[in-house]
ROBAVO-526045 format. One record per residue (C-alpha): residue in three letters; x, y negated, z. Coordinates in steps of 0.2 Angstrom, whole numbers, padded with zeros to 4 digits, always signed. Layout:
N
alaXYZ ...
//
This chain:
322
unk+0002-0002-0177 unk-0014+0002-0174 unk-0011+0021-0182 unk+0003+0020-0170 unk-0007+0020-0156 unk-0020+0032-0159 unk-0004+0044-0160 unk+0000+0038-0143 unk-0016+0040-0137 unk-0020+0057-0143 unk-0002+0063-0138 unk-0006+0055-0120 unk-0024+0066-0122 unk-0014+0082-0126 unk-0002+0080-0114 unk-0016+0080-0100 unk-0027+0093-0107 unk-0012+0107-0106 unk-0005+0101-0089 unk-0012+0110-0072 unk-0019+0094-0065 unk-0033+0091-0049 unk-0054+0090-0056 unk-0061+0077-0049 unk-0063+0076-0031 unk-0079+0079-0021 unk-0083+0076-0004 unk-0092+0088+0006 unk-0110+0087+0009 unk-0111+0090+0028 unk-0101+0077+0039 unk-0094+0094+0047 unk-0086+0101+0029 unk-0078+0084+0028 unk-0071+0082+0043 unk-0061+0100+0039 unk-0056+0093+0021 unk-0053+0077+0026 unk-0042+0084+0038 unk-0033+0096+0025 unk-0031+0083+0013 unk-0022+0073+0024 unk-0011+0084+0027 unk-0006+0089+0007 unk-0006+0072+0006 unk+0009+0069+0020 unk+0017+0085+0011 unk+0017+0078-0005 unk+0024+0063+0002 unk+0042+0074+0005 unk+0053+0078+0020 unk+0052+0059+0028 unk+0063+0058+0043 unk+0053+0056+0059 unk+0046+0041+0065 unk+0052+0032+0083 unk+0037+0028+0094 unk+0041+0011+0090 unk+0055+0002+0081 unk+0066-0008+0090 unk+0068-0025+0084 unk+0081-0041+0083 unk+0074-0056+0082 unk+0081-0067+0068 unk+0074-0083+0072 unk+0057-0090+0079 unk+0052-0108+0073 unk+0038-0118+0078 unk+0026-0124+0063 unk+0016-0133+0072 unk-0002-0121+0070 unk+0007-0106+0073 unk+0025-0100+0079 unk+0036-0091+0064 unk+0044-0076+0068 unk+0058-0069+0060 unk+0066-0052+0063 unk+0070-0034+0057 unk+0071-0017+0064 unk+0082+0000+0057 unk+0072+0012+0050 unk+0086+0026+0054 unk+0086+0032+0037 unk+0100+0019+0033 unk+0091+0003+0028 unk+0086-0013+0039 unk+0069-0021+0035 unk+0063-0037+0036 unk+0049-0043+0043 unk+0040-0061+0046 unk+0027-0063+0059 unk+0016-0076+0062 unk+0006-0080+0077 unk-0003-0093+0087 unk+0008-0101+0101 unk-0004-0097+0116 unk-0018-0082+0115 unk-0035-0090+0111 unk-0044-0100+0126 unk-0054-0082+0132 unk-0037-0074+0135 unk-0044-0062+0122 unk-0031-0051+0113 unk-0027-0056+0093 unk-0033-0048+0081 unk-0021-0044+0069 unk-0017-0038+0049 unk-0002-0033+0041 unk+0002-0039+0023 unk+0011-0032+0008 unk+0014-0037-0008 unk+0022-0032-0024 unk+0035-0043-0022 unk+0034-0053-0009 unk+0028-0057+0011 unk+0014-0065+0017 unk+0028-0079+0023 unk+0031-0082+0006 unk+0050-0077+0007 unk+0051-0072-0013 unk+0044-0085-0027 unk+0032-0079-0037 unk+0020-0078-0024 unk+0028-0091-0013 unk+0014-0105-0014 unk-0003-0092-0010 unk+0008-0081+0001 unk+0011-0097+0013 unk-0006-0103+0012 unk-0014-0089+0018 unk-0004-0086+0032 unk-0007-0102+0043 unk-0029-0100+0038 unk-0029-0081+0045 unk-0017-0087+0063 unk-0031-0100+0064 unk-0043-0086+0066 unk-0033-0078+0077 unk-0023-0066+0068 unk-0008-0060+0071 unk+0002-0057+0053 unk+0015-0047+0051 unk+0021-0042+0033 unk+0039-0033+0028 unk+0048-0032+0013 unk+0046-0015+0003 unk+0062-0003-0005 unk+0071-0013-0016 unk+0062-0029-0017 unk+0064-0047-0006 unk+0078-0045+0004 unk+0081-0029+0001 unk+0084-0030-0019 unk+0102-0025-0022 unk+0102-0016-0004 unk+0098+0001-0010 unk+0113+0018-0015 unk+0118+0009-0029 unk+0127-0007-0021 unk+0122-0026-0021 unk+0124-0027-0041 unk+0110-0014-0044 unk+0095-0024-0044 unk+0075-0024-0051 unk+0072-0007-0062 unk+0088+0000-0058 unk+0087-0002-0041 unk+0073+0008-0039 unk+0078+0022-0049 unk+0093+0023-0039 unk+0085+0025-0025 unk+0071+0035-0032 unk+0084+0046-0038 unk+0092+0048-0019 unk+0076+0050-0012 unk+0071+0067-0024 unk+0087+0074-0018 unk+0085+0071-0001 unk+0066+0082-0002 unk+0057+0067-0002 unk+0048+0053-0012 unk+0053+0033-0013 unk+0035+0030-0011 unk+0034+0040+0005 unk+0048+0032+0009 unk+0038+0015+0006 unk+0024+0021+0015 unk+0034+0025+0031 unk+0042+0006+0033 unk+0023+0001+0032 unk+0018+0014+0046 unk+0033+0007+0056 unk+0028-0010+0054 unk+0011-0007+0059 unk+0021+0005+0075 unk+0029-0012+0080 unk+0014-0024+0077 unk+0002-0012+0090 unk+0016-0014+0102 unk+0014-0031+0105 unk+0004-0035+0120 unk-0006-0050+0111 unk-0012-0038+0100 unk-0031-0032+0098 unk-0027-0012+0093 unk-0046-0010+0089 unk-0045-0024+0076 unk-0029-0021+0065 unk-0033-0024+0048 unk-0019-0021+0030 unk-0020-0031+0012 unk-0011-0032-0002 unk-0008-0037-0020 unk-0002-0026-0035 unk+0013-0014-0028 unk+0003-0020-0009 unk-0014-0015-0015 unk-0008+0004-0018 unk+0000+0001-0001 unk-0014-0003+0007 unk-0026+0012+0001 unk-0012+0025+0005 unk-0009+0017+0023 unk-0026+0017+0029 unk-0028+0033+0020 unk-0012+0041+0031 unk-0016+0029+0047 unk-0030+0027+0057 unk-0028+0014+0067 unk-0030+0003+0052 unk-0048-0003+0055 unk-0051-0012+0035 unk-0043-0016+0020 unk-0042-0026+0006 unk-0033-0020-0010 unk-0028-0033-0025 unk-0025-0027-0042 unk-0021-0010-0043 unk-0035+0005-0042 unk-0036+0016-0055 unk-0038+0035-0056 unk-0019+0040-0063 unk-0027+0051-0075 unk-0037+0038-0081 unk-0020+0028-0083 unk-0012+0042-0093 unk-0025+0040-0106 unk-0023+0022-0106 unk-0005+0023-0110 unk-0001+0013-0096 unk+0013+0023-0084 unk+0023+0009-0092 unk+0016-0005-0081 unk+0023+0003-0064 unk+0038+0006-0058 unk+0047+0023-0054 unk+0040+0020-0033 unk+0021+0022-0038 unk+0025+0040-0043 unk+0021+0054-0031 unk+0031+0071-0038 unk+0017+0085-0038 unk+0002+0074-0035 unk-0010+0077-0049 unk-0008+0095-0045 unk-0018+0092-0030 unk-0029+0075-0031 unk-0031+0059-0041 unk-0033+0042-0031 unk-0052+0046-0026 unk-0044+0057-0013 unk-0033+0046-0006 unk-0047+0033-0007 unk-0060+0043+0001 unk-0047+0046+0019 unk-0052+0028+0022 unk-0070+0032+0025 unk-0079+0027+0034 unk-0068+0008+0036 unk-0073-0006+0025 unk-0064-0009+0012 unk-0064-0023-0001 unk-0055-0017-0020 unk-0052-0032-0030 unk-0047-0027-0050 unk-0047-0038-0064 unk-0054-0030-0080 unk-0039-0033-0092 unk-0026-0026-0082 unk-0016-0014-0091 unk-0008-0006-0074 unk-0027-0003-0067 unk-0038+0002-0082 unk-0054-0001-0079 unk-0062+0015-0085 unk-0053+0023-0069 unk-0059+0009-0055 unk-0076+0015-0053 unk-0071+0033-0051 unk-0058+0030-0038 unk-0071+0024-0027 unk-0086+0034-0028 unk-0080+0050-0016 unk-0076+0035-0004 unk-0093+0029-0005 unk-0101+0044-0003 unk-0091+0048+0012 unk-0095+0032+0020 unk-0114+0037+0017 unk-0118+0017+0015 unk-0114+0013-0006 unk-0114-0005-0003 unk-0100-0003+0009 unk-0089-0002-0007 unk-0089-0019-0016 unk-0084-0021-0032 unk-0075-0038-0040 unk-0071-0038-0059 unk-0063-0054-0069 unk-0057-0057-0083 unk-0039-0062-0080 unk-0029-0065-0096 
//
């Protein structure tokens, strides 16, 4: 077995060292030369992404069902994302605007494979019991099911009956035909949540914050990468550089969404980390998980540090999980 693996790994090794791939990134020394590459990067980035239709100004909504929980009103609803699939979306917010007539502030969440409102089970009991403590602060929270997960597993080109893994290849497979990448199609329900959540008039648009868990981490980084109205972060479980999970043997441990056709050609994940300088953002990694190894965390956020010129304003939390 273990002669196994060092096959695997040294294949994985070879592999990388005869592919055209990115060198690490750097970020400019002058503020000036990064404002000109943060804005080129940007841009790749959105091309790398694929032909994703255009975005309405705002998402028009139905409302599903609003229900009062007491704390905090619960808000059901879903918008069309006109490239043929209907999201879900849960909101929750206070019933009355705080006492100064200020507005909310206000965070979107995303998950691996659930909402914030706890709508799928593995994450029912922790999704639920941090809704009602952040609408106590104030917040308004709005979270949506991705592509082929929640609600919308089984709602992709394969029918209802294609579900989980198969689902998203489907859909993957759809999305490479049509010029474009499930991720970016992912990315762009997360951008048309956030259209619909700055819409609202109790929102505070200078306060919109984004966090996530897993599949929801690597959302988060890649929104407030694209997305600047995104004012902080906090990104659970899954940073890595993808080079550093090559090595690690580890592209088994995502599913066919996390990949970005042409990426590596241009940039790792430092890249993609750095766009969200100079906006705090908190990584939380454990340092046994296979889908982030550890070897790649540190490096993923060093350009980002550098570009926010204040070290400490990446904060690093490693546990041992089992």
């Amino acid at each position: 077995m273990a002669q196994a693996n060092q096959t695997n790994q040294t294949t994985a090794a070879r592999w990388l060292a005869k592919a055209d791939l990115a060198s690490p990134f750097t970020v400019p020394k002058t503020r000036r030369a990064w404002k000109g590459t943060r804005r080129e990067v940007r841009a790749q980035l959105w091309q790398l992404l694929g032909k994703l239709p255009p975005r309405p100004r705002v998402p028009t909504v139905r409302t599903l069902s609003r229900e009062d929980k007491g704390e905090y009103l619960l808000e059901k609803f879903e918008f069309d994302n006109l490239a043929g699939a209907t999201v879900p979306v849960i909101c929750s917010c206070r019933r009355t605007p705080p006492a100064s007539h200020q507005p909310f502030s206000t965070a979107t969440g995303t998950e691996a494979n659930t909402t914030w409102a706890g709508r799928v089970v593995p994450h029912q009991r922790s999704s639920s019991s941090r809704r009602p403590a952040l609408v106590k602060q104030g917040y308004v929270v709005i979270a949506i099911d991705a592509y082929c997960f929640g609600e919308r597993n089984g709602a992709g080109p394969g029918g209802p009956a294609e579900k989980g893994a198969a689902g998203e290849m489907t859909a993957s497979k759809f999305n490479l035909w049509a010029g474009r990448s499930l991720w970016g199609m992912i990315v762009r329900d997360d951008l048309m949540a956030l259209d619909y959540l700055c819409s609202r008039p109790e929102v505070d648009t200078a306060r919109v914050g984004v966090t996530g868990i897993s599949m929801g981490a690597t959302r988060t980084w890649w929104v407030m990468a694209l997305d600047e109205r995104l004012k902080a972060g906090v990104a659970v479980c899954c940073l890595t550089r993808y080079q550093d999970l090559i090595a690690s043997e580890g592209l088994k441990h995502h599913g066919i969404y996390y990949f970005v056709p042409g990426m590596l050609n241009h940039f790792d994940t430092e890249a993609v980390v750095a766009l969200a300088a100079p906006r705090p953002l908190l990584f939380q990694s454990g340092e046994t998980d296979g889908g982030s190894p550890v070897e790649g965390f540190a490096p993923s956020r060093q350009p980002f540090a550098k570009a926010c010129n204040v070290p400490r304003s990446v904060r690093q939390v490693m546990a041992s999980v089992a």
